[in-house]
C-alpha positions in Angstrom: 0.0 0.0 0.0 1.5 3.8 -0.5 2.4 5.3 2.1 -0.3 8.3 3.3 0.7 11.9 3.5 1.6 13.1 6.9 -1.1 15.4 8.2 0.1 18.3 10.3 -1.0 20.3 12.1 -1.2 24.2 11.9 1.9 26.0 12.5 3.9 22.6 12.7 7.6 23.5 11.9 7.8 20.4 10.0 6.4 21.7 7.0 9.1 23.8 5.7 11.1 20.9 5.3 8.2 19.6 2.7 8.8 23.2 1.3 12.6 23.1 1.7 12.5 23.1 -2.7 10.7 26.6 -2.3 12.7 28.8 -0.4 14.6 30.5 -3.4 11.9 30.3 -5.7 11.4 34.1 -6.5 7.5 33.5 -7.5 7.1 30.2 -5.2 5.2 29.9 -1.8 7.9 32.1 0.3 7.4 35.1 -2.2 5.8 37.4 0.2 8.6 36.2 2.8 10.8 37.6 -0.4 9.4 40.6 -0.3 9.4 41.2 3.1 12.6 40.4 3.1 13.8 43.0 1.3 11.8 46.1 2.9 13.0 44.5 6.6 16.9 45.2 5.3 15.7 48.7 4.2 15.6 49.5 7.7 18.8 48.4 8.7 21.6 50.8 8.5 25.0 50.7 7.3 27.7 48.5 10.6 28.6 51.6 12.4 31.4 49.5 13.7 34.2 46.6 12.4 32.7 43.1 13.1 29.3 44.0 13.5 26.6 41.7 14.4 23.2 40.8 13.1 21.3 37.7 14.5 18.6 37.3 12.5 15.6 35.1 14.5 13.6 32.5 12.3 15.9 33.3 9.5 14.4 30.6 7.4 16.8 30.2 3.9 18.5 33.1 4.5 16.1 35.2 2.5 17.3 38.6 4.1 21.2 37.8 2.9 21.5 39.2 -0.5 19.4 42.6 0.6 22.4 42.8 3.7 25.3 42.8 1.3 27.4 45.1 1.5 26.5 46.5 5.0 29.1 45.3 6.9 27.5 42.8 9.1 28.2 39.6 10.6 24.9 37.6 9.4 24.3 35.0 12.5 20.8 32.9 11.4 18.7 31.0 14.3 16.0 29.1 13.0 14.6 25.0 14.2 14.1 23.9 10.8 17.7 22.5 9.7 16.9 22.1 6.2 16.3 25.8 5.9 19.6 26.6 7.7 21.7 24.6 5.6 20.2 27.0 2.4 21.1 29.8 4.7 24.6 28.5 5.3 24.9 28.5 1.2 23.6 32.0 1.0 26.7 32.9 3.3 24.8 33.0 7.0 26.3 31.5 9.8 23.6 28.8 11.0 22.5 28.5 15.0 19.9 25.9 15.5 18.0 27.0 18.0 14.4 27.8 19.3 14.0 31.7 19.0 13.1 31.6 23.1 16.3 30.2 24.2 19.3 31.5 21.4 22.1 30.5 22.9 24.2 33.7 22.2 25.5 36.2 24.9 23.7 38.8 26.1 24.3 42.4 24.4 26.1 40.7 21.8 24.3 41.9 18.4 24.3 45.3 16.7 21.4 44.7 15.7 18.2 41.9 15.5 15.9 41.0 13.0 12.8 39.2 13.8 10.7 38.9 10.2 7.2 36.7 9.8 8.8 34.9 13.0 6.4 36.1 15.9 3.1 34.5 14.8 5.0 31.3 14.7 5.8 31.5 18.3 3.8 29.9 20.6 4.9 32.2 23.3 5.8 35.3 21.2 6.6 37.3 24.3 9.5 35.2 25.4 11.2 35.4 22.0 10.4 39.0 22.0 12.7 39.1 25.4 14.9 37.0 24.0 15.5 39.8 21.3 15.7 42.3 23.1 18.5 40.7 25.4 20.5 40.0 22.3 20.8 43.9 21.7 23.6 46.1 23.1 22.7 49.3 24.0 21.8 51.5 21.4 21.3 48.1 19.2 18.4 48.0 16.2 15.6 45.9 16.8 14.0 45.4 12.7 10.4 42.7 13.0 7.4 42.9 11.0 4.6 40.5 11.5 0.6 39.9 11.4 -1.9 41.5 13.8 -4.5 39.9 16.3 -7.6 41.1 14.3 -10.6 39.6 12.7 -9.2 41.6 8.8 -5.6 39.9 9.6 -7.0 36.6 9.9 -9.6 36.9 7.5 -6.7 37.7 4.8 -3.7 35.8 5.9 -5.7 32.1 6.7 -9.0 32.7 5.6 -8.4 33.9 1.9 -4.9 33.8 2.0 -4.4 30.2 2.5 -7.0 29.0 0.1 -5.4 30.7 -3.5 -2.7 28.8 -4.7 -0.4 31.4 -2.8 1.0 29.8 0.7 0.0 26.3 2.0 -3.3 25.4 3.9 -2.0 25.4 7.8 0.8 27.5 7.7 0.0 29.7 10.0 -2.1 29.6 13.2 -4.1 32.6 13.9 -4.2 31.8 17.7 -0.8 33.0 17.6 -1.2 36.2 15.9 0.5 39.5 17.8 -1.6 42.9 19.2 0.6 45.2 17.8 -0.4 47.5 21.3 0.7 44.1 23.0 4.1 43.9 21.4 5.2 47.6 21.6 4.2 47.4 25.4 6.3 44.1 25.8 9.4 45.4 23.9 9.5 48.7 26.6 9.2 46.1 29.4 12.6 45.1 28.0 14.2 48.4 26.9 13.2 48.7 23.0 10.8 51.6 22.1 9.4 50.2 19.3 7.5 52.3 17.0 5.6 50.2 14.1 3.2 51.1 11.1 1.3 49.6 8.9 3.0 47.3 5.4 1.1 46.3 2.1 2.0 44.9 -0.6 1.7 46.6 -3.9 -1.8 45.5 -5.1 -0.5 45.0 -9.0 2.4 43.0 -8.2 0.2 40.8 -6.0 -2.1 40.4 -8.6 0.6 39.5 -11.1 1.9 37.1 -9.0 -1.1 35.5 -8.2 -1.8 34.8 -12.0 1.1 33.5 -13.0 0.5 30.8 -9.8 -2.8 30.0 -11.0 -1.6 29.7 -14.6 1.0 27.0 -13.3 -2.0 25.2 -10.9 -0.1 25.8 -8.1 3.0 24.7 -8.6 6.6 26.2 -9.7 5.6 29.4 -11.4 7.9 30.6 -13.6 9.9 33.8 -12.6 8.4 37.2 -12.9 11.8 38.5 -14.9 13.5 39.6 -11.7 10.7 42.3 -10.8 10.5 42.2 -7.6 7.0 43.4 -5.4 7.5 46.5 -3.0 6.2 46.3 0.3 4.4 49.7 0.8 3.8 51.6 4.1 -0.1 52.0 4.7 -2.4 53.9 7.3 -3.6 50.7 9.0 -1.7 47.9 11.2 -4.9 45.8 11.1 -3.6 42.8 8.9 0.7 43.2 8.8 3.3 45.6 10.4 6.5 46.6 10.4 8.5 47.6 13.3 11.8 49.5 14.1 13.2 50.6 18.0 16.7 51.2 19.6 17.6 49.2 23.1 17.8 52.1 25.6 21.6 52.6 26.9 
């Protein structure tokens, strides 16, 4: 008999290795992550300093890498899923495996940490938000964006989101999702003043890229010609946010 395929459930780490052939895929499943990817590393400056660190939590492939060349960084990635981490390693990160609660990196050792699509993940978001903030010297960058508690955010992310042939049915749990008031709050508990707005993105490269994944059924879509989607700043945090705050001295 053939063997049956695994059922998962929700949020189960597991399946990125199923998707491990989709990381680098510029119009695959992780295109959004692409995306993000790049307007996260906007918001990172040039190292102010010679061997600079960034530890970048629930890295995944390495996705933020190529957008960080240049800057002068040390590129440390912490992430469970090993099969991700060895992509990262390729793409020239230096791979932790760790659980983003308990990284096991000194305290104040990072210029600067990036935390992108990882908090909804987290089953207790607020203990990887301390871990964050404990990585960060004084005066260190704190760079996240992730999805809202709301009824829109989970209406769009699960409800429509993960029914078009865009990301994979279960990928998220929307138990998990983050009160942006919640996480600003948490991140001054630990010494970050966070300041976030509201991310989009733009509406005709979504559409694009969502006809060129229903014209291939789902499947490998082939590339959009090396256009890549901005992510746009928007009035409203109700669905996804971006956020930015320096560790007080």
């Amino acid at each position: 008999m053939p063997d049956r395929p695994r059922v998962l459930l929700p949020n189960d780490p597991r399946q990125y290795d199923d998707l491990a052939d989709e990381w680098w895929q510029p119009d695959g499943v992780f295109a959004m992550l692409h995306w993000l990817a790049r307007a996260r590393a906007a918001l990172v400056p040039p190292a102010a300093r010679p061997g600079a660190l960034l530890v970048d939590l629930g890295c995944g492939a390495g996705l933020l890498a190529p957008h960080l060349a240049g800057k002068g960084y040390r590129h440390v990635g912490v992430d469970l899923t090993r099969s991700a981490l060895a992509l990262a390693a390729a793409h020239g990160v230096t791979p932790v495996n760790a659980d983003a609660t308990a990284v096991p990196l000194t305290d104040g050792c990072a210029d600067v940490v990036a935390a992108g699509e990882l908090l909804e993940h987290v089953p207790d978001w607020r203990r990887a938000v301390a871990e964050a903030c404990r990585l960060l010297r004084p005066g260190g960058l704190l760079v996240l964006d992730t999805l809202n508690d709301t009824a829109l955010s989970r209406l769009v992310a699960v409800e429509i989101g993960e029914r078009l042939p865009t990301v994979p049915r279960g990928i998220h749990d929307p138990r998990l999702f983050v009160d942006r008031r919640e996480l600003v709050a948490e991140c001054a508990r630990h010494g970050v003043d966070l300041r976030v707005r509201g991310v989009r993105p733009g509406l005709r490269g979504v559409l694009g890229w969502l006809l060129r994944r229903i014209r291939a059924g789902g499947g490998p879509a082939p590339t959009a010609g090396g256009r890549t989607t901005e992510i746009k700043p928007t009035w409203s945090t109700a669905v996804l946010y971006q956020g930015r705050g320096v560790r007080r001295g």
